[in-house]
C-alpha positions in Angstrom: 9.8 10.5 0.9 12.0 8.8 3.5 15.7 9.8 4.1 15.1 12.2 1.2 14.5 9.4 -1.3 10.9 9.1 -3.1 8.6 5.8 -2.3 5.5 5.5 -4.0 2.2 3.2 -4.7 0.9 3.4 -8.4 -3.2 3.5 -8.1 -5.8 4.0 -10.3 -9.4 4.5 -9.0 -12.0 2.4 -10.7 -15.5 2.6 -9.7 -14.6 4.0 -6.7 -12.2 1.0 -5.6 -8.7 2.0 -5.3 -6.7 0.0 -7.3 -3.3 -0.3 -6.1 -0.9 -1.5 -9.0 2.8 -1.2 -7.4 4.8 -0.5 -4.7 8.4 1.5 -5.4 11.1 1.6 -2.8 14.7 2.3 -3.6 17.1 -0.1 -3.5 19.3 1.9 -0.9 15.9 1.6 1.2 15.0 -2.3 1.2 15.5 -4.1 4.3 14.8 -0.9 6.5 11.5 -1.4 6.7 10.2 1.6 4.2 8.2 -0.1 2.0 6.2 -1.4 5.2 5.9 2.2 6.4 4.7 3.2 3.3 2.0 0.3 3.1 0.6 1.7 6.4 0.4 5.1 5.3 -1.4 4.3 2.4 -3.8 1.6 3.8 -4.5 4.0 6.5 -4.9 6.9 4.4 -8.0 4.5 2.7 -9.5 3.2 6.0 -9.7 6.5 7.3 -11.7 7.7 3.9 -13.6 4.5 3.9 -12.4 4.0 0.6 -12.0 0.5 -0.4 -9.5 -1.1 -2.1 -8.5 -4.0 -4.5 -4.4 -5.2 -4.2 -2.4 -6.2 -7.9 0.9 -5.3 -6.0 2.8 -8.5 -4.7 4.4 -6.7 -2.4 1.2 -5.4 -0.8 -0.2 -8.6 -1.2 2.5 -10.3 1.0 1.9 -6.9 3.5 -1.7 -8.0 4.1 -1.3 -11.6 4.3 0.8 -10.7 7.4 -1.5 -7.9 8.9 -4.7 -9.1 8.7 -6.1 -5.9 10.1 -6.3 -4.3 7.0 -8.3 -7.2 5.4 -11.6 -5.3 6.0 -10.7 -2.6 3.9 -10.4 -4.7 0.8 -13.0 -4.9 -2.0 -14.5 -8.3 -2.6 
């Protein structure tokens, strides 16, 4: 939730990989920096369960191309 509207990831865990499928920010939200906020939170949230994970979600993909500190937390 931020300014009291919901942002999400869709994810489904395969073998132990998070799979993260989509991100969802509101319209009212875009451009305020939200749906980077919530790419943090989740990426963190997996590095600090050492679970790995595997990106289908452009905009995540375009978030890690551009933060290359995450990198090691993605499946191969």
């Amino acid at each position: 939730m931020q300014n009291g509207q919901k942002t999400f990831v869709d994810y489904a865990n395969r073998d132990g990989v998070l799979v993260l499928l989509h991100t969802e920010v509101p319209a009212s939200l875009k451009g305020q920096g939200a749906g980077s906020r919530l790419a943090r939170a989740v990426l963190d949230a997996a590095r600090s369960r050492k679970v790995k994970i595997s990106i289908k979600c452009d905009f995540l993909l375009h978030f890690i191309s551009n933060h290359p500190e995450y990198r090691d937390i993605i499946s191969l």
